[in-house]
N, C-alpha and C positions, 0 to 999 in steps of 0.2 A: 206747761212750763211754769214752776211756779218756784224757783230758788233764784235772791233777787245776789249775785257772787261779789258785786262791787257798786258802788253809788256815790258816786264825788265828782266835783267840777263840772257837774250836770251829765257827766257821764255813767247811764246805766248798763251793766250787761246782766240777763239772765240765762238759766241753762235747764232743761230738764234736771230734774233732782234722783230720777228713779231710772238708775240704765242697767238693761238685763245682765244679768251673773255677776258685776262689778260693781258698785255702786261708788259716786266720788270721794265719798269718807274714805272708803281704805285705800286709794289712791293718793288721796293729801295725809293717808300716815306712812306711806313711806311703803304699802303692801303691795304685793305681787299677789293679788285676789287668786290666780288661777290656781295656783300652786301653796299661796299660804306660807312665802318665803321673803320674807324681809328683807335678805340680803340681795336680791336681786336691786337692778339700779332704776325699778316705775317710777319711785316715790318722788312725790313735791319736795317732801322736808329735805334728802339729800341735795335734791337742786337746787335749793336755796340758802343749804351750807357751802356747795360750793361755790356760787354766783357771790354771796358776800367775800367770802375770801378770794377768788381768783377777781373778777369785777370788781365791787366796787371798794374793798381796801386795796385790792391792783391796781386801781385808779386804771381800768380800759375806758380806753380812749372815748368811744363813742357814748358810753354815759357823760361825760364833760366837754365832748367836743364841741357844745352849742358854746360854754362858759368861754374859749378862745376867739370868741368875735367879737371885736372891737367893732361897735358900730361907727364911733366919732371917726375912727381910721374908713369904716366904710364910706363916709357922709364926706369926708376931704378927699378920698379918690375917685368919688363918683362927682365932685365939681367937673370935671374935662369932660364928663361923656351926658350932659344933663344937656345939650343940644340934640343929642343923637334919638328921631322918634320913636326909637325901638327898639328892640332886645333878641338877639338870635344866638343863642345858646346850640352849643356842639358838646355832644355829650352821648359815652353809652353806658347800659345798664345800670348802676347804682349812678353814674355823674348824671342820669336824666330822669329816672324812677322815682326819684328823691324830690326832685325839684316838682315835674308831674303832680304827683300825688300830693304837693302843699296847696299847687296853683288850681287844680279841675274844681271848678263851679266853689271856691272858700270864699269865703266875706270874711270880713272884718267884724269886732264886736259892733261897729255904728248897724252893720246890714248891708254895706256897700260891699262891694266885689274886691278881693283882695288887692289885686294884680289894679293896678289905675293906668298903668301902660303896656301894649303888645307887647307881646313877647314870643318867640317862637322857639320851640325845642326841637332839636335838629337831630334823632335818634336814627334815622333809617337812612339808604343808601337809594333812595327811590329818587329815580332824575326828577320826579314833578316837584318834589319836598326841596331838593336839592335849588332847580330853578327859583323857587319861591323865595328860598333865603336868600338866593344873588341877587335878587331884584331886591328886596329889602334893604341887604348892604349897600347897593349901588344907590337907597335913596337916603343912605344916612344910618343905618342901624348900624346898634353896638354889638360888636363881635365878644362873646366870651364863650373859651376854649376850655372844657373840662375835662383831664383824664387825671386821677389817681397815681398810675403806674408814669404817667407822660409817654407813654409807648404806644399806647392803644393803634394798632393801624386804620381803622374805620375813621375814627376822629382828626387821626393827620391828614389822611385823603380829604375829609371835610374840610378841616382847617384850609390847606394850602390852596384847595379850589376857590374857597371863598374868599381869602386874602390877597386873589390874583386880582379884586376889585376895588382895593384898599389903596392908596399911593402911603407906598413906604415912609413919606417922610411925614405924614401922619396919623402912622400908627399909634401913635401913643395915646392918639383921642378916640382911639375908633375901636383897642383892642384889650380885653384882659384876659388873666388865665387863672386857671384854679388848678392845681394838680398838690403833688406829693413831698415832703420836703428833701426826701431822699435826692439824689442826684439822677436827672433824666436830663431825655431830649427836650421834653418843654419847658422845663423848669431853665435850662442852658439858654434855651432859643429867647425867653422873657424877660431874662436877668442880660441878657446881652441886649436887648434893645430897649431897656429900660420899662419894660411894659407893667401896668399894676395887676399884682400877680400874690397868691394867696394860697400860703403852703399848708399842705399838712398833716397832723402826724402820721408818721409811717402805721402806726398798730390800728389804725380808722383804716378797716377794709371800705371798699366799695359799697357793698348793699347795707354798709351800718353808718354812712358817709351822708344822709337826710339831713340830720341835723350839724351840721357843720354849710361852711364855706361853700360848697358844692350846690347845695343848692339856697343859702341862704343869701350868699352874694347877691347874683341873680334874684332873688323877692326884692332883694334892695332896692335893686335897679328898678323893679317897678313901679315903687314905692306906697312898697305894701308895711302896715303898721309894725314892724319887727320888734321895735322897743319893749311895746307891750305883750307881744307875745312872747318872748324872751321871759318878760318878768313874772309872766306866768307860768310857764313852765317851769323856772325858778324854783317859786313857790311849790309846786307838784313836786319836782325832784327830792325837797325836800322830806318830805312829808313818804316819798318812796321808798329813799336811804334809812330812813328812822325806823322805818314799819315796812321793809319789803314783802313779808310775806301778807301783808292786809294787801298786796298793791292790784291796781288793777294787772298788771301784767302777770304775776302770781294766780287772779283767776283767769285770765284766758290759761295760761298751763294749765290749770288744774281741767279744766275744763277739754282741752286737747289731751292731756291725758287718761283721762274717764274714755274720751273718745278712742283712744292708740287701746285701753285696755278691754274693751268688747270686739276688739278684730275690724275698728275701722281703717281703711285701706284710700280712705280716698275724700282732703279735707278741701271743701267749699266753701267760698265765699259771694254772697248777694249782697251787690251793692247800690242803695235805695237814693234815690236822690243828689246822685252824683253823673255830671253828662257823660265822660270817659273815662269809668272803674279806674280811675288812676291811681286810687289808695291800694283799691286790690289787687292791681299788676305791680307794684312795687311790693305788697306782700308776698307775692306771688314769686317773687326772685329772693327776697328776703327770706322763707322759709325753706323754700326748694334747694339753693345755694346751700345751706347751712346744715341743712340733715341728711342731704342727700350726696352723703360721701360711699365709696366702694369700700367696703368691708367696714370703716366707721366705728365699727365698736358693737355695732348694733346684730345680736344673731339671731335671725329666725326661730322660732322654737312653735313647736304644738302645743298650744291651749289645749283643756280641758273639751270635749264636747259639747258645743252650744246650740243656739240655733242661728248663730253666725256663718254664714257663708266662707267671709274669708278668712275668718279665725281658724274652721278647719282645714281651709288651706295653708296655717301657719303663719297669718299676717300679724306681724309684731307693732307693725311701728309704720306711718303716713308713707306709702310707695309714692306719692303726689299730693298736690296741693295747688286748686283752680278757684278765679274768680270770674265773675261776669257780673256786667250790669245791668240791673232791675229795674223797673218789670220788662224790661225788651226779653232778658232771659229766661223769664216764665213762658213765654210765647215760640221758645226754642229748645231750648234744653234741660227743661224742666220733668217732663216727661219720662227721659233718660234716666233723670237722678231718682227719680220717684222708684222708677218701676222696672230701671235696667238692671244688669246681671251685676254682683259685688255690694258692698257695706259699703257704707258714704255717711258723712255728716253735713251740717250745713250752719252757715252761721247768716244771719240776716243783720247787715250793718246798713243801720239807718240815721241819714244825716238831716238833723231837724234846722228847717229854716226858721228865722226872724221874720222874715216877708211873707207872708201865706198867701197865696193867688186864690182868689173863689173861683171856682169854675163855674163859668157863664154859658146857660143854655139858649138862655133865649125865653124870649115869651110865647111864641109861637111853636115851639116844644110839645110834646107830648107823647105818653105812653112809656115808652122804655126809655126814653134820653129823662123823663120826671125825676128816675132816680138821683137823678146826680142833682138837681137844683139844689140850693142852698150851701151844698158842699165845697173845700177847699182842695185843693189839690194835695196841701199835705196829710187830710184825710184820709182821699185814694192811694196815696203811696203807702202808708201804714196800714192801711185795711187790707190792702193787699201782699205785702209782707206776713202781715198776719197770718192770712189765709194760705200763705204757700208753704207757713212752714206750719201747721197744721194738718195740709196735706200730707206731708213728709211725715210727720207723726203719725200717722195714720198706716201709713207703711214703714213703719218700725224704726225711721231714720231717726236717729239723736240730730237732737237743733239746740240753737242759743241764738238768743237777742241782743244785739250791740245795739245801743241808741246814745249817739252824743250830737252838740249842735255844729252846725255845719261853719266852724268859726277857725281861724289860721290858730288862735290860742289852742283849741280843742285837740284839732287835728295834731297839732307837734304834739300833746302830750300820747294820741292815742299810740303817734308811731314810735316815741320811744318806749311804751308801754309793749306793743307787738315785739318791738327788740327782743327785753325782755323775757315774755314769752317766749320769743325761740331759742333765747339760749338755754334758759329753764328747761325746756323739753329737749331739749339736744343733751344737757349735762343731768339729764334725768335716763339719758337711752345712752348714755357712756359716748358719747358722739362729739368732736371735736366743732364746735359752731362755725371756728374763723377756718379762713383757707377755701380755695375752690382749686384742687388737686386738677379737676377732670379740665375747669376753664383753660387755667393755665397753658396745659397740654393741648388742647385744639389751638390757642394761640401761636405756639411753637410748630404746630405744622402748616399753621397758613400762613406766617415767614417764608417756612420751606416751598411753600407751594408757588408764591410769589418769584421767589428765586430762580425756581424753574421755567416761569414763565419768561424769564427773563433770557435763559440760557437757550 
């Protein structure tokens, strides 16, 4: 691995430089290697003719939705709930993805833990999860209600359970909501009892909804450094819109495209130094959601004959897109990826800490624990990244290296940089990004299904 694609905000990512039958130059000109036909829709540079023009002279939303936060309006509505010792957030998929993926194991630039008060993310239907947050509210914790649509049925079942703990007459200290500005049941239900409530734009889907309200509210509440992190991102944004295609989001496509053009079928994510992959499950919905429409735009076709597996099965474009967290995943499904059946890539995202832990063996030590004396733990974490995607080199897998520091400024820029990336690759595969056709539709029948339980 020795092509260094992007280097700014101390964020570096590198990628293999030399990938069989394809190589990433004729990918970022716009070629269809196999075929030697331009017109086809691989190419980087279309994607980022139309990401300028459709995004960000369309002004989509989720590129500015962070700039619609008024903190001073956050810092006077969170005076009523700054008794309350905790934070229980109800939320699914993009309303808790988002949030998730700011709060797992981030600091602050000081080195301090972001999040400076509990907080609990209430995404599952699981009685123990569930119990947990009643006890919580029953000791004082602040209820915020997030759906998008304000329909979600999982979230209402949360909501109305847990505000069976709340005395109605005040609610107004105990509860807020974050949803959609469109007209809904929540948005109805919080304007009628005056609750502090934070709408917004309709064209901010769900898994593009990180940076906004959704989950920025909620950091507030913790009182994690927002300010600053805002005004760094700011600063990145800029510097993005001016120069999109140097951007880092720009190389991760390029790079995912190198990848879709050798017939990989199957994109991974290792993530180092993070306690619950929460960057890469919100990835994880983020890209899946977005490219993985039913007919899409996207047609199968036969590659050239390689020594790609699933290219001669006609694999065009990511059927999937998984993460786990590192090293626990090397000791599990490493294995798999290395030396199971299919094309796979792999990407090792490593979050560098400010505090380094030495690992302490002991004096009384000896033999094979020697090794480790003198060493810090974030040695071992990258030594060992190192060596897994090595491995993977070794059996033919394409890899690349994300390494940024493990800081709440960082992280917003990486994830609206992944944004990015996926739209890039979705308007590179002719693939509409926004919309979840198939979601929707499972929603619509577990209405019906409810109904029937009723009859």
């Amino acid at each position: 691995m020795n092509s260094t694609l992007f280097a700014n905000d101390g964020i570096v990512l590198k990628a293999d430089t030399v990938l069989p039958k394809r190589p990433l130059a004729q990918v970022a000109q716009g070629t269809a290697a196999s075929q030697g036909d331009a017109s086809q829709p691989w190419g980087l540079q279309s994607a980022l003719t139309t990401f300028v023009a459709s995004d960000v002279v369309g002004q989509k939303g989720f590129l500015w939705g962070y700039r619609n936060v008024d903190l001073e309006q956050y810092r006077k509505a969170s005076v009523a709930f700054q008794h309350s010792p905790s934070i229980v957030v109800i939320g699914m998929g993009g309303s808790a993805l988002g949030l998730r993926a700011l709060l797992d194991g981030v600091n602050n630039e000081n080195g301090k833990p972001c999040a400076a008060r509990n907080i609990d993310v209430l995404d599952s239907l699981n009685t123990q999860r569930i119990q947990r947050a009643r006890n919580a509210i029953r000791e004082g914790a602040h209820l915020v209600v997030i759906s998008k649509s304000g329909k979600t049925l999982e979230t209402h079942a949360l909501a109305k359970t847990l505000l069976m703990e709340i005395d109605a007459s005040k609610m107004r200290k105990h509860v807020s909501v974050v949803t959609g500005e469109q007209d809904n049941p929540l948005k109805s239900w919080a304007q009628e009892r005056g609750l502090v409530h934070w709408l917004l734009s309709d064209e901010i889907g769900g898994r593009f909804s990180a940076l906004t309200s959704i989950a920025l509210w909620p950091l507030f509440l913790t009182h994690a450094r927002l300010g600053h992190a805002l005004s760094e991102l700011e600063a990145h944004m800029n510097t993005l819109i001016a120069s999109p295609h140097e951007s880092l989001g720009a190389a991760l496509a390029q790079t995912m495209l190198g990848w879709h053009h050798i017939g990989v079928g199957h994109w991974i994510l290792f993530e180092y130094a993070s306690p619950f992959r929460a960057f890469g499950a919100w990835f994880e919905q983020l890209l899946n959601e977005s490219i993985g429409k039913k007919g899409g735009g996207i047609t199968p076709t036969v590659g050239n004959t390689s020594d790609h597996a699933d290219e001669q099965r006609g694999a065009q474009y990511f059927r999937f897109a998984s993460a786990f967290d590192a090293p626990a995943a090397q000791h599990s499904v490493l294995q798999n990826i290395c030396q199971g059946e299919g094309s796979r890539s792999l990407m090792g995202l490593l979050w560098e800490e400010r505090e380094e832990l030495a690992i302490e063996v002991g004096s009384n030590s000896s033999g094979y624990w020697d090794s480790l004396g003198g060493l810090r733990f974030s040695q071992l974490n990258r030594s060992s990244l190192e060596a897994t995607l090595e491995s993977l080199r070794e059996e033919k897998h394409p890899t690349s290296l994300l390494v940024a520091p493990n800081t709440l400024s960082a992280r917003m820029i990486l994830m609206m940089n992944f944004q990015v990336a996926t739209i890039l690759y979705a308007y590179a595969n002719s693939v509409n990004p926004y919309g979840q056709p198939g979601v929707e539709r499972g929603k619509k029948l577990l209405q019906e299904a409810l109904q029937n339980l009723k009859t």
